[in-house]
Biopython code that builds the backbone (N, CA, C, O; Angstrom):
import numpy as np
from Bio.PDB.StructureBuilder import StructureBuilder

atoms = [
    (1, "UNK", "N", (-28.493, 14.173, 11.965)),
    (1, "UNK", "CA", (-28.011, 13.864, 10.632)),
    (1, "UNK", "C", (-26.485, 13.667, 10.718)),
    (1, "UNK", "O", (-25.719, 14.477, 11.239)),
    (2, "UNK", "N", (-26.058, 12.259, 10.032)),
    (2, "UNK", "CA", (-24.533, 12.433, 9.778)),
    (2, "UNK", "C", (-23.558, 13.423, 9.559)),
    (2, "UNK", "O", (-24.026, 14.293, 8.825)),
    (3, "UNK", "N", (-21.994, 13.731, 10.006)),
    (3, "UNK", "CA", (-21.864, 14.888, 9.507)),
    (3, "UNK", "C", (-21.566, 14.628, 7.806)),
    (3, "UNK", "O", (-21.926, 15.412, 6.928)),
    (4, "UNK", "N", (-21.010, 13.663, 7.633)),
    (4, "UNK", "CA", (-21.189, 13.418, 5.977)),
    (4, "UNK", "C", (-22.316, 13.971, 5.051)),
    (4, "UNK", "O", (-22.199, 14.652, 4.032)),
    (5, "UNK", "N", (-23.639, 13.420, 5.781)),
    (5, "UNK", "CA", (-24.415, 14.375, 5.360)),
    (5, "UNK", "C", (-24.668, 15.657, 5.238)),
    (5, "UNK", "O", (-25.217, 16.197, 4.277)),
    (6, "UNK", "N", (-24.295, 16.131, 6.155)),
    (6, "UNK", "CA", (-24.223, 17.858, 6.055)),
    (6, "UNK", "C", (-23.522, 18.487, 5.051)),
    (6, "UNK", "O", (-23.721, 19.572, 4.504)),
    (7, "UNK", "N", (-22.496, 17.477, 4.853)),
    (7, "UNK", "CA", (-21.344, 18.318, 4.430)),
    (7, "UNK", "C", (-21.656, 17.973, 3.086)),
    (7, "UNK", "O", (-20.964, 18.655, 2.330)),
    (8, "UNK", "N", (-22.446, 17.160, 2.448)),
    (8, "UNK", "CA", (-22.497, 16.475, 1.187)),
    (8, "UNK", "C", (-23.892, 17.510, 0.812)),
    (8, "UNK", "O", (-24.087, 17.754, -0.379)),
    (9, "UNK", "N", (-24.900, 18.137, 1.923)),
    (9, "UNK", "CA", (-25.828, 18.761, 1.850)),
    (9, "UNK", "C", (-25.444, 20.490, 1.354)),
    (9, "UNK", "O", (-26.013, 21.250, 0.570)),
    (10, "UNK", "N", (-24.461, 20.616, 2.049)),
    (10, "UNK", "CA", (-24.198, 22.191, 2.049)),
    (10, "UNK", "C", (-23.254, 21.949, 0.532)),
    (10, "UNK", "O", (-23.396, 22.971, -0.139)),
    (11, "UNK", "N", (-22.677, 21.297, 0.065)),
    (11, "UNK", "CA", (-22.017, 20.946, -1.404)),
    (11, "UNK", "C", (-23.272, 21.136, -2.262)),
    (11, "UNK", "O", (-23.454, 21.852, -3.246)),
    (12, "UNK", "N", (-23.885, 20.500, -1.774)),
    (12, "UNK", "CA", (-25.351, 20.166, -3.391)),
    (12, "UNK", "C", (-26.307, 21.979, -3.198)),
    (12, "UNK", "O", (-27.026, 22.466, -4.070)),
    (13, "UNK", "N", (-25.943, 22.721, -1.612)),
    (13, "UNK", "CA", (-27.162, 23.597, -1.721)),
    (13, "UNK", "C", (-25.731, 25.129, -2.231)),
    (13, "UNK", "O", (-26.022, 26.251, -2.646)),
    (14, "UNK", "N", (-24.578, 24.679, -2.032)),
    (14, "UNK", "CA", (-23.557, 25.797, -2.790)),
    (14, "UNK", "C", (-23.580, 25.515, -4.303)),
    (14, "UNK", "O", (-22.688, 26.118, -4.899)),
    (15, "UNK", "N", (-24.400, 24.728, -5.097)),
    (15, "UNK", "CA", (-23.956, 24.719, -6.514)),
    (15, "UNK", "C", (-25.511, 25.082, -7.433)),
    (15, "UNK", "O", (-26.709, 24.883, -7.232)),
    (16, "UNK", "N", (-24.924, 25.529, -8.192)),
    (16, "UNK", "CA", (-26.562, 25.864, -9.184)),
    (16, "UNK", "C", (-27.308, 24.486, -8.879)),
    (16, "UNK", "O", (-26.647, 23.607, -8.326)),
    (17, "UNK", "N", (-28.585, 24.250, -9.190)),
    (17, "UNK", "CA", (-29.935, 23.280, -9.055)),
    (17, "UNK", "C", (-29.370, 22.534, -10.457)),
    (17, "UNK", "O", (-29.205, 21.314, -10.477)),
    (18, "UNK", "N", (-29.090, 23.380, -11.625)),
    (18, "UNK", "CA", (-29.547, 22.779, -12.971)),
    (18, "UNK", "C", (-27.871, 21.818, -13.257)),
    (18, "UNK", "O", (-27.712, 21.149, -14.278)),
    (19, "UNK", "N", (-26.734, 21.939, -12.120)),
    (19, "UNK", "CA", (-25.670, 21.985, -12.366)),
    (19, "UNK", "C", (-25.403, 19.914, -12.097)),
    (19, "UNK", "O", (-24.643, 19.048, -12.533)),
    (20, "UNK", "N", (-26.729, 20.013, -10.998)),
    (20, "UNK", "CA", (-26.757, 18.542, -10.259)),
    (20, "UNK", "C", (-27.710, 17.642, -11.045)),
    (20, "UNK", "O", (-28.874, 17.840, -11.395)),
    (21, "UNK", "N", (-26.769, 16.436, -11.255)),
    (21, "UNK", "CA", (-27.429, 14.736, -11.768)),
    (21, "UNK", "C", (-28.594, 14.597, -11.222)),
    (21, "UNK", "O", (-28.960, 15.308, -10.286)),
    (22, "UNK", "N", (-29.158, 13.866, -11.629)),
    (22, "UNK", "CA", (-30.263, 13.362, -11.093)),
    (22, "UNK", "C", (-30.176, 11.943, -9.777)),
    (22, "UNK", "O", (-31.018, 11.518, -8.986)),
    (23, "UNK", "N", (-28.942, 11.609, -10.020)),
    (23, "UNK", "CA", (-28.045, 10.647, -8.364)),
    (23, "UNK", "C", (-28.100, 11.903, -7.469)),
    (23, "UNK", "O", (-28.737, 11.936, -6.417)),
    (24, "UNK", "N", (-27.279, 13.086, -8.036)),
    (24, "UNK", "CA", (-27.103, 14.401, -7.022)),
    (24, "UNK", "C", (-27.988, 14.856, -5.880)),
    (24, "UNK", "O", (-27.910, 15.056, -4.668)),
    (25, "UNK", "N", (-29.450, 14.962, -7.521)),
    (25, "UNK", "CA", (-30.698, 15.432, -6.005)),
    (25, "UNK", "C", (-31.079, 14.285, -5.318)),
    (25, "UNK", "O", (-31.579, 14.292, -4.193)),
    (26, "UNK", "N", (-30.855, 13.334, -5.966)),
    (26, "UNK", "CA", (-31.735, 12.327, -4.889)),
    (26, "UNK", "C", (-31.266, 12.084, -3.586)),
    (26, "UNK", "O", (-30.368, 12.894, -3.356)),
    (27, "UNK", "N", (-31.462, 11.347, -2.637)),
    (27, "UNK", "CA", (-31.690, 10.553, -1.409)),
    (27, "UNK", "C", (-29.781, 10.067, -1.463)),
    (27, "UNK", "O", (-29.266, 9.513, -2.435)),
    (28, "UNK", "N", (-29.035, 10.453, -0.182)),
    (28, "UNK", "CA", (-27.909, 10.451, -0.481)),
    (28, "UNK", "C", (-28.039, 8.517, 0.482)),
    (28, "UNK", "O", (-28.372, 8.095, 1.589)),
    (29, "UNK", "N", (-27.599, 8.021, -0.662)),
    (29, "UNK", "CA", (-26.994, 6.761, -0.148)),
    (29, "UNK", "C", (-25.388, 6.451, 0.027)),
    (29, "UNK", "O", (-24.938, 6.046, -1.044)),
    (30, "UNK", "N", (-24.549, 6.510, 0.899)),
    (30, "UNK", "CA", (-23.187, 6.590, 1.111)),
    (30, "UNK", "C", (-22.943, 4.848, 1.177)),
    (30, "UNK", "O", (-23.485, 3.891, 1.728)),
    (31, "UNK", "N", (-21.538, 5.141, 0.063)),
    (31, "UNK", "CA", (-20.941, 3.316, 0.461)),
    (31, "UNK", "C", (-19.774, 3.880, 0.208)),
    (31, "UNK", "O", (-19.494, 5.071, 0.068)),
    (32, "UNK", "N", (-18.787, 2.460, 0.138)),
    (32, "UNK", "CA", (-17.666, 2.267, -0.037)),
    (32, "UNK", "C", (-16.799, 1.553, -1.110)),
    (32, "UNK", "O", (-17.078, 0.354, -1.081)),
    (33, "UNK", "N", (-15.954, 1.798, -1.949)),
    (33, "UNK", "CA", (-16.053, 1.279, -3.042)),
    (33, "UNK", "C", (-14.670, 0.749, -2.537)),
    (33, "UNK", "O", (-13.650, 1.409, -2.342)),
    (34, "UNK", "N", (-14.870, -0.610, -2.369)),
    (34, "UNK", "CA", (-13.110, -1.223, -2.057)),
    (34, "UNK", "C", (-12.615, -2.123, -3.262)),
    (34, "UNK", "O", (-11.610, -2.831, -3.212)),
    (35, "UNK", "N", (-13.351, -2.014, -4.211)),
    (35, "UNK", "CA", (-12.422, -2.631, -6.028)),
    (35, "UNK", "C", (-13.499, -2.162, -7.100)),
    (35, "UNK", "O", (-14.673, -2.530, -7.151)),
    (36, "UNK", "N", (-12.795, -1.197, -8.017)),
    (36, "UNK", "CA", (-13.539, -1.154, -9.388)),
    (36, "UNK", "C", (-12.754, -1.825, -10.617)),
    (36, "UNK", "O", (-11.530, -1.762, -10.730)),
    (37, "UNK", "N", (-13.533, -2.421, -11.449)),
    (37, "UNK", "CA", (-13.457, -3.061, -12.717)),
    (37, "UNK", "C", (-12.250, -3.947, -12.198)),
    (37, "UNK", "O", (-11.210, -4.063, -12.846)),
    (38, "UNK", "N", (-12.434, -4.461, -11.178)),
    (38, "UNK", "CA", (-12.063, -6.108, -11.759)),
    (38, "UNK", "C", (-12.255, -6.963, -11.815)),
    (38, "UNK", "O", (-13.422, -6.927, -11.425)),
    (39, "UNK", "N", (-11.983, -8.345, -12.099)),
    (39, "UNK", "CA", (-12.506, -9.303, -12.380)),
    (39, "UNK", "C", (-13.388, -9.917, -11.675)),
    (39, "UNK", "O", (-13.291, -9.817, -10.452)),
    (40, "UNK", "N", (-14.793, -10.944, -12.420)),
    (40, "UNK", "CA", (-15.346, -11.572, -11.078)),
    (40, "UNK", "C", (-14.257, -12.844, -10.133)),
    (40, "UNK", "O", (-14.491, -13.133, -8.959)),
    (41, "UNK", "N", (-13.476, -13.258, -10.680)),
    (41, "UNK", "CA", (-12.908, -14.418, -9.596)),
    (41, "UNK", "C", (-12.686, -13.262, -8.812)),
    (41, "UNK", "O", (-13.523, -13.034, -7.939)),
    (42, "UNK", "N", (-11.267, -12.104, -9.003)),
    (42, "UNK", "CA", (-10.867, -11.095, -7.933)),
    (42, "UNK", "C", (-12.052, -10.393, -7.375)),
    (42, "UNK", "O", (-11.574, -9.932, -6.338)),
    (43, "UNK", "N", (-12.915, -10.135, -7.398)),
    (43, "UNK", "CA", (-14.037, -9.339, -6.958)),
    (43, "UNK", "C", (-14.165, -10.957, -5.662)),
    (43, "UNK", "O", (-14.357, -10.744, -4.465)),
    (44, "UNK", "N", (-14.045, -12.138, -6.110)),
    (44, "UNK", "CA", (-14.877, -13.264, -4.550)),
    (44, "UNK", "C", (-13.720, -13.198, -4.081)),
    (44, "UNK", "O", (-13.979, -12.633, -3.018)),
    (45, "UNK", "N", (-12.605, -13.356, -4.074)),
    (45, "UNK", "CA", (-11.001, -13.944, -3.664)),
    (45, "UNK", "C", (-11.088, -12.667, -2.484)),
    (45, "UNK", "O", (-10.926, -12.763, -1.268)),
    (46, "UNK", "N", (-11.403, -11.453, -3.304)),
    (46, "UNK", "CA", (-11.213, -10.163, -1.641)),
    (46, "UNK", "C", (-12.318, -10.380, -0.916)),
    (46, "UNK", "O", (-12.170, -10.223, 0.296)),
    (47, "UNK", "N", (-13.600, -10.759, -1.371)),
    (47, "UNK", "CA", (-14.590, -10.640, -0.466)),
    (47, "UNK", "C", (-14.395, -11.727, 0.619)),
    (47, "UNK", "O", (-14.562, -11.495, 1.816)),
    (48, "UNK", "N", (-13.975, -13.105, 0.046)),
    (48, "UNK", "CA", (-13.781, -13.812, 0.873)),
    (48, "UNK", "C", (-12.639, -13.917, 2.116)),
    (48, "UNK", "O", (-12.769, -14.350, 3.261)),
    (49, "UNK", "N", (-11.772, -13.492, 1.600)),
    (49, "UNK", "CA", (-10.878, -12.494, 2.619)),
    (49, "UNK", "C", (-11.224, -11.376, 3.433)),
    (49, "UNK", "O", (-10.637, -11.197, 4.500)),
    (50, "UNK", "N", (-12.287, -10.461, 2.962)),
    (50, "UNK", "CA", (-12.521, -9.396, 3.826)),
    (50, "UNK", "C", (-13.473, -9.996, 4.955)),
    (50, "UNK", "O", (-13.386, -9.716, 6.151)),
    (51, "UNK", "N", (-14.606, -11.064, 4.251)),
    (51, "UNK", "CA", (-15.508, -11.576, 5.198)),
    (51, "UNK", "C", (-15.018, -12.755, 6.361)),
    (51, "UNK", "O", (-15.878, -12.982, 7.212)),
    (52, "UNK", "N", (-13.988, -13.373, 6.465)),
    (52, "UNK", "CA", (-13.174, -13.873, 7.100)),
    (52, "UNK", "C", (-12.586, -13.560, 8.585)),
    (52, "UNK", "O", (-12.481, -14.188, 9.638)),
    (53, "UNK", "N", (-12.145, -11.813, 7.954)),
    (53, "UNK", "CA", (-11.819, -11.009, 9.334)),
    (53, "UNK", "C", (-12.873, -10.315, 9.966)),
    (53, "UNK", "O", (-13.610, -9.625, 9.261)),
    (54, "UNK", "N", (-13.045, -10.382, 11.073)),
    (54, "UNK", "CA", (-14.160, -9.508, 11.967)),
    (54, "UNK", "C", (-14.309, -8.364, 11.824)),
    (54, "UNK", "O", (-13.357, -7.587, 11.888)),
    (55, "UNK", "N", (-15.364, -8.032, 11.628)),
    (55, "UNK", "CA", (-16.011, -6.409, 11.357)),
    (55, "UNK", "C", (-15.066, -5.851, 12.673)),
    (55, "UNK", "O", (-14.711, -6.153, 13.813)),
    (56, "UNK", "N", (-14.915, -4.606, 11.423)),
    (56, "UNK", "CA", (-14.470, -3.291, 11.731)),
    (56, "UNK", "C", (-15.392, -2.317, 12.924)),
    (56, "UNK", "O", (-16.503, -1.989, 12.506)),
    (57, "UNK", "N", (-14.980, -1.750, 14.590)),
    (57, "UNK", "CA", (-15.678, -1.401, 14.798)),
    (57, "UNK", "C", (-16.479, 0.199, 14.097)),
    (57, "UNK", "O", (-17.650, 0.577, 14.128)),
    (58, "UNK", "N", (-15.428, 0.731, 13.602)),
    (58, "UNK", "CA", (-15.198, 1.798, 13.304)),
    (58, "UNK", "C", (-14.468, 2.502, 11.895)),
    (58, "UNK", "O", (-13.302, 2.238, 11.604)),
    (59, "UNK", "N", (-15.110, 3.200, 11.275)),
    (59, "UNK", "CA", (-14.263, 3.414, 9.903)),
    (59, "UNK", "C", (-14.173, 5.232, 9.834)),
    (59, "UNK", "O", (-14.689, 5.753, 10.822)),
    (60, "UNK", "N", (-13.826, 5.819, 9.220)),
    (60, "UNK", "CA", (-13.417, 7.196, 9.009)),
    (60, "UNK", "C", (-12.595, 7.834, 7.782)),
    (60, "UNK", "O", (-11.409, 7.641, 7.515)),
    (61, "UNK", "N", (-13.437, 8.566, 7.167)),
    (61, "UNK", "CA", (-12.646, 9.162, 5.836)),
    (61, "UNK", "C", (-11.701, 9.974, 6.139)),
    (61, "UNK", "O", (-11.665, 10.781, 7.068)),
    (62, "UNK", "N", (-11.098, 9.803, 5.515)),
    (62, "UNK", "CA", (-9.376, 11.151, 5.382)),
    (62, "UNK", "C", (-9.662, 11.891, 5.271)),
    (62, "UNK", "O", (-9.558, 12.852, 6.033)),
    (63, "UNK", "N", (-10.565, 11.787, 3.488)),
    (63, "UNK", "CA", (-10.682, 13.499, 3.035)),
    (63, "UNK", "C", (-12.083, 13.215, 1.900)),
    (63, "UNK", "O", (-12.534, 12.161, 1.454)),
    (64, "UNK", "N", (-12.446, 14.465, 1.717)),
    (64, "UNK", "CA", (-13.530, 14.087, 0.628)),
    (64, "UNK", "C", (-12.811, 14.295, -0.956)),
    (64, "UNK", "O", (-12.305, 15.408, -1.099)),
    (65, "UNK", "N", (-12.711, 13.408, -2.099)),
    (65, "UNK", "CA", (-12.302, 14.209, -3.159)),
    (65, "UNK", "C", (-13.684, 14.551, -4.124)),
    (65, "UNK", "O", (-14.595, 13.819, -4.512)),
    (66, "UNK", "N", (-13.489, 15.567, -4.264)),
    (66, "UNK", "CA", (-14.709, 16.098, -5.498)),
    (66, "UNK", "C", (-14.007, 16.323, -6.979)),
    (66, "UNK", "O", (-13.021, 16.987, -7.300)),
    (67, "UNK", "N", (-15.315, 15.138, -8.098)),
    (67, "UNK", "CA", (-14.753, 15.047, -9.000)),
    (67, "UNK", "C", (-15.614, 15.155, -10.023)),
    (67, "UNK", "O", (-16.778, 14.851, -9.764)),
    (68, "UNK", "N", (-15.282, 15.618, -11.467)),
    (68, "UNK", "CA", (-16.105, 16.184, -12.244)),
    (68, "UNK", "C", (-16.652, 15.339, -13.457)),
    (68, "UNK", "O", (-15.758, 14.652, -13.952)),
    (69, "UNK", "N", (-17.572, 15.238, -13.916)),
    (69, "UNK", "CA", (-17.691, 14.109, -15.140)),
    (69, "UNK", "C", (-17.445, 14.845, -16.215)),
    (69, "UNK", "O", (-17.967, 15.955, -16.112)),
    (70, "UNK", "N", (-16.670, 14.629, -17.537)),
    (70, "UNK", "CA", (-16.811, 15.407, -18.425)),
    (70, "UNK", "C", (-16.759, 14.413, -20.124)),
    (70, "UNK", "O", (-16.010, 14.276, -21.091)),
    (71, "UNK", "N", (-18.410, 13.805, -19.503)),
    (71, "UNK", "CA", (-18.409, 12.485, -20.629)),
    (71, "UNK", "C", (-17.774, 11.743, -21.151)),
    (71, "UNK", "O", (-17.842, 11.386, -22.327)),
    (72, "UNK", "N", (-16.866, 11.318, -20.106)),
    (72, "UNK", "CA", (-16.162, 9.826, -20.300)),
    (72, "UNK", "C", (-15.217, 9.491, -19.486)),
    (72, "UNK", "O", (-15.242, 8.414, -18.891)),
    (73, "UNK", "N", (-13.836, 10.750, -19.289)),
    (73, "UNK", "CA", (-12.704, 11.398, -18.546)),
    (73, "UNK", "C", (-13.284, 12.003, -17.232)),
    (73, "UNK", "O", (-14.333, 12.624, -17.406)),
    (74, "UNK", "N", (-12.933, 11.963, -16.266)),
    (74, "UNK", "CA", (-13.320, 12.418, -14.716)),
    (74, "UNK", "C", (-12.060, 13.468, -14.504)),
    (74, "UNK", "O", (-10.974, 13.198, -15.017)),
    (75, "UNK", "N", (-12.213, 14.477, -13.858)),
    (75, "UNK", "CA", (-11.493, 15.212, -13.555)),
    (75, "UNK", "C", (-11.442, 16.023, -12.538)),
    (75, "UNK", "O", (-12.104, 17.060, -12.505)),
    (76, "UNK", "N", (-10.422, 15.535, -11.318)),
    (76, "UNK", "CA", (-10.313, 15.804, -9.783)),
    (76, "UNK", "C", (-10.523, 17.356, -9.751)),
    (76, "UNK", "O", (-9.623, 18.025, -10.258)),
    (77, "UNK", "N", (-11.634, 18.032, -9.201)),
    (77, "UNK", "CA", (-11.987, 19.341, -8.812)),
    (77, "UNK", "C", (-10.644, 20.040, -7.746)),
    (77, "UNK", "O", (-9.789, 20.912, -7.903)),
    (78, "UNK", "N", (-11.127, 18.896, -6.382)),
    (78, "UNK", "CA", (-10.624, 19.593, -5.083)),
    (78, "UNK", "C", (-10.362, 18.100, -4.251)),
    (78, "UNK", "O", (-10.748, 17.041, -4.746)),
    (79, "UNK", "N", (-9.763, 18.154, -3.129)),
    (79, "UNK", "CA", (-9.336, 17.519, -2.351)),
    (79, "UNK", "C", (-9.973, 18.151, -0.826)),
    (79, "UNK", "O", (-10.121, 19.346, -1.085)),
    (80, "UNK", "N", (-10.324, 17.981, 0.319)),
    (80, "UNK", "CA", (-10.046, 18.127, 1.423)),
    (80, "UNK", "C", (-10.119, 17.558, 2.370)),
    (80, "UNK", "O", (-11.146, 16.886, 2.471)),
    (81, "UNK", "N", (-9.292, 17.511, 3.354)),
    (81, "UNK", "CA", (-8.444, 16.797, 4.073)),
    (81, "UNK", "C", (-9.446, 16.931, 5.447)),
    (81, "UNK", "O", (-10.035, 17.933, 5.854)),
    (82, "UNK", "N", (-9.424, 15.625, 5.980)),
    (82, "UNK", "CA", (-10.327, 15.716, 7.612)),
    (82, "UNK", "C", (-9.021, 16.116, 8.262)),
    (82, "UNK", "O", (-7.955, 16.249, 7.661)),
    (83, "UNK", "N", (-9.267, 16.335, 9.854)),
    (83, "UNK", "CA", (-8.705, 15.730, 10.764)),
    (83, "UNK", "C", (-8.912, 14.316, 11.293)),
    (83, "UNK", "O", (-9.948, 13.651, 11.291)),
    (84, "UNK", "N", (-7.412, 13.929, 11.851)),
    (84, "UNK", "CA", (-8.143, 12.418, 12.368)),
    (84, "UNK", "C", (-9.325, 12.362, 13.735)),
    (84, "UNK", "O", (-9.112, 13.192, 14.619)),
    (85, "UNK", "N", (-10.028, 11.818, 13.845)),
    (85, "UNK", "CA", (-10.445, 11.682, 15.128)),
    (85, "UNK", "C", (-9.496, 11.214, 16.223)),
    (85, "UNK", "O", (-8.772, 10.219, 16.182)),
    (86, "UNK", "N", (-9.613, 12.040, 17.143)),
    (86, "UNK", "CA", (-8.886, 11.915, 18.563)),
    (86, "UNK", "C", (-8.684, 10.084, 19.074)),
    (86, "UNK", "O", (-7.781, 9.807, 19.864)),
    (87, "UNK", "N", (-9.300, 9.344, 18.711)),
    (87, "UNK", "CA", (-9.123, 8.074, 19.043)),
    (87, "UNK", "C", (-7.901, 7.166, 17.745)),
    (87, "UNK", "O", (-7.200, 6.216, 18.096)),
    (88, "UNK", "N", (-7.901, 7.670, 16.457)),
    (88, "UNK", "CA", (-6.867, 7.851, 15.778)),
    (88, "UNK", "C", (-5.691, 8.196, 16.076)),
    (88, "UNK", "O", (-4.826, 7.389, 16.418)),
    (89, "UNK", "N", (-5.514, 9.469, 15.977)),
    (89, "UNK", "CA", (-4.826, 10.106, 16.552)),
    (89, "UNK", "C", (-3.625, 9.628, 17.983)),
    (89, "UNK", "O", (-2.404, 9.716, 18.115)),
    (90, "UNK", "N", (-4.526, 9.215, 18.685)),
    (90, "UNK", "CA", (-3.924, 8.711, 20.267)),
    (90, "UNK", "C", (-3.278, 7.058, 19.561)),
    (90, "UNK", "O", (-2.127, 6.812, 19.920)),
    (91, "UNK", "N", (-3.945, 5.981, 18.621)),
    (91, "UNK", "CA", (-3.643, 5.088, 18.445)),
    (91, "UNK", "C", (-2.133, 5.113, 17.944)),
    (91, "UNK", "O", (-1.152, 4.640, 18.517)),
    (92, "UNK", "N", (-2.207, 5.903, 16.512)),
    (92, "UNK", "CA", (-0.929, 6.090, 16.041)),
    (92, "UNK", "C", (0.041, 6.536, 17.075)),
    (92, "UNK", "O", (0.934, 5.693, 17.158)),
    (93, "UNK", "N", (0.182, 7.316, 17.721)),
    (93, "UNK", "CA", (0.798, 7.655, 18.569)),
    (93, "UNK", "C", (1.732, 6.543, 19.506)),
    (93, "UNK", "O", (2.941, 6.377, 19.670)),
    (94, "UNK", "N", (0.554, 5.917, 19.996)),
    (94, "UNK", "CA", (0.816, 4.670, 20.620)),
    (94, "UNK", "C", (1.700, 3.656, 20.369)),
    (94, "UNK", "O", (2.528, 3.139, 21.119)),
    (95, "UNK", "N", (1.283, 3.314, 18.627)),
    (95, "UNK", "CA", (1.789, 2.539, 18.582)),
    (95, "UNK", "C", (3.273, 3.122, 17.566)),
    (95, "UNK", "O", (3.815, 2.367, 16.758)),
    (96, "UNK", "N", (3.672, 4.337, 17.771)),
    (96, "UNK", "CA", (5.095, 4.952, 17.245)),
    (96, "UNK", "C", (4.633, 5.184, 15.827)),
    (96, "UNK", "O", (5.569, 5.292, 15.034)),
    (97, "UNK", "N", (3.174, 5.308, 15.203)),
    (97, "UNK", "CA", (2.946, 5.096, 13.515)),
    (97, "UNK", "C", (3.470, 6.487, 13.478)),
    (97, "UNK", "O", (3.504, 7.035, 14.580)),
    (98, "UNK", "N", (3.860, 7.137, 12.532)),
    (98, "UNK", "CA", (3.723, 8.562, 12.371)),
    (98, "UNK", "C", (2.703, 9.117, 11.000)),
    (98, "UNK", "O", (2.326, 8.588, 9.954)),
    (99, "UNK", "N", (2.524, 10.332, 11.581)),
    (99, "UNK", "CA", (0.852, 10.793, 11.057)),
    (99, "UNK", "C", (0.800, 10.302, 9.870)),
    (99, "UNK", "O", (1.817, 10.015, 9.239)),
    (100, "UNK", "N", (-0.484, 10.136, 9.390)),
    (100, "UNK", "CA", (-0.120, 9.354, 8.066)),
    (100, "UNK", "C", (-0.449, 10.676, 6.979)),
    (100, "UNK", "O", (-1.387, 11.464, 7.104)),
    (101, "UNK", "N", (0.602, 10.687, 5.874)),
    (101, "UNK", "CA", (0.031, 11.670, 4.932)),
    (101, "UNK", "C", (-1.431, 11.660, 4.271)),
    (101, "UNK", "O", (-1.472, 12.449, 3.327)),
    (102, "UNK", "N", (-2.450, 11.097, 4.462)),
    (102, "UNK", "CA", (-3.698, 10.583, 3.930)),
    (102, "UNK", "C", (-4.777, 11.940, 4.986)),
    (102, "UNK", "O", (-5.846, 12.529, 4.826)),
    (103, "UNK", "N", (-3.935, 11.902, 5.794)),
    (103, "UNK", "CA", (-4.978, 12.789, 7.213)),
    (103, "UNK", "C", (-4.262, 14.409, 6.635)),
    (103, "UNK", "O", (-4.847, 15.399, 7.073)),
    (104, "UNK", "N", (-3.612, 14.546, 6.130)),
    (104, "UNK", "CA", (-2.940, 16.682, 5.646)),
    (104, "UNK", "C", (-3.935, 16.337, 4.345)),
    (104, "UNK", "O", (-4.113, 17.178, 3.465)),
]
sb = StructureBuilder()
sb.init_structure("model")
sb.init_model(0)
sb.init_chain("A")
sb.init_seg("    ")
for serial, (resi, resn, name, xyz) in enumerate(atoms, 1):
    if name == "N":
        sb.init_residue(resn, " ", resi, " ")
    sb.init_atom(name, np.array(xyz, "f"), 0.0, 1.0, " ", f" {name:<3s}", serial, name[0])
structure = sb.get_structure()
């Protein structure tokens, strides 16, 4: 199992049953959300740009944020922060980046 999964597993089995959506219990489908609410031309203009450049071999989250619905307004719980993976890590390095605040 992914570790995303685990970690998204041990979240849903630390909180009351009656506390979780009905998205919550279900079947965890993970994506990526790279534009909300904007327009359809801007929604093709990035895609066609993103589909242009060659897949990514590799992708990696920073951090997870957990956030709360409170019928209408969302409101940031918690933050936590990964480490980078060691192949990260060595890149920046390499190329003089310095750590990026996204990885604390």
């Amino acid at each position: 199992m992914p570790a995303g999964a685990l970690i998204r597993e041990a979240i849903c089995a630390s909180l009351p049953a009656d506390s979780l959506t009905r998205q919550d219990q279900s079947r965890w489908r993970p994506h990526l959300t790279v534009q909300n609410k904007v327009s359809p031309e801007q929604a093709r203009t990035l895609h066609a740009q993103l589909s242009a450049e060659p897949p990514r071999a590799a992708s990696f989250a920073a951090a997870l944020n957990l956030w709360r619905y409170l019928g209408g307004p969302w409101k940031k719980i918690a933050r936590v922060a990964f480490a980078p993976p060691e192949s990260v890590r060595e890149d920046e390095q390499a190329l003089g980046i310095p750590r990026s605040e996204s990885w604390q």
